[in-house]
N, C-alpha and C positions, 0 to 999 in steps of 0.2 A: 147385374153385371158389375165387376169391380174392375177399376182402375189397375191396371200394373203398376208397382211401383219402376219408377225410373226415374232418372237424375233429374228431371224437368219438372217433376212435383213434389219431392221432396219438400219440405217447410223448411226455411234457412234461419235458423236461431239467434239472433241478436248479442254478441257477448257480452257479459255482464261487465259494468264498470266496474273497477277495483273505489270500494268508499274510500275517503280522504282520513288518514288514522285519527284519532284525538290526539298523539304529538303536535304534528303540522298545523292542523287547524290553532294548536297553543302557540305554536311559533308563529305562524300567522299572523293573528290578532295581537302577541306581543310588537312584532314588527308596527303595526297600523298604531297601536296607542302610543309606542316610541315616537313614529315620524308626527303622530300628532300634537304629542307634548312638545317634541323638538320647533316645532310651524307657528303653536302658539304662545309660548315661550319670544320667539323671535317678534309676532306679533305686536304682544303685548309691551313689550321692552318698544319697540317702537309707537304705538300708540301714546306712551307714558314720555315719550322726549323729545316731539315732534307736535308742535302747533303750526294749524292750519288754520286758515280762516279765507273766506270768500270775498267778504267787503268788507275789509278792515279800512278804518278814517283813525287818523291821529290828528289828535288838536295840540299846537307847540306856537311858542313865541318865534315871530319874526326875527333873524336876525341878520342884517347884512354882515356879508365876509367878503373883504377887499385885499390886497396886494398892499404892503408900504410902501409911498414912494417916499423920492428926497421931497422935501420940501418946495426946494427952486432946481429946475432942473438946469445943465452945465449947457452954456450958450452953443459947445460945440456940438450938441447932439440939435440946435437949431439950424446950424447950418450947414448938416448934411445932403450931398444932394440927393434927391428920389430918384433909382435906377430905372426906372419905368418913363421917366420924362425926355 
């Protein structure tokens, strides 16, 4: 005994993908070596003018830096009175 055919057994056929051409695939991969030349290019330019360093120590001579004053200071800046008194 065979089967009738009807819409319920039918076998439903999968459509086929359309392949990707060998243009696009060139365009493609020119695209990705472009943005990657462009990333390390930028990379690299950075790497070359930028130091870093974790635990950098500098060894330098001491040297005190002070404000000039006069000499002798003006009697009137002694006997100003303190506004907090």
């Amino acid at each position: 005994m065979t089967n009738p055919i009807t819409q319920a057994n039918i076998p439903i056929e999968k459509p086929k993908k359309k392949p990707i051409s060998k243009g696009v695939r060139i365009g493609i991969l020119t695209l990705v070596v472009i943005a990657a030349a462009i990333f390390g290019i930028r990379w690299y330019i950075q790497l070359t003018t930028t130091v870093t360093t974790d635990n950098a120590k500098v060894s330098t001579d001491l040297v005190s830096i002070s404000a000039e004053f006069p000499v002798s200071l003006p009697m009137s800046m002694y006997k100003k009175e303190i506004p907090w008194k």
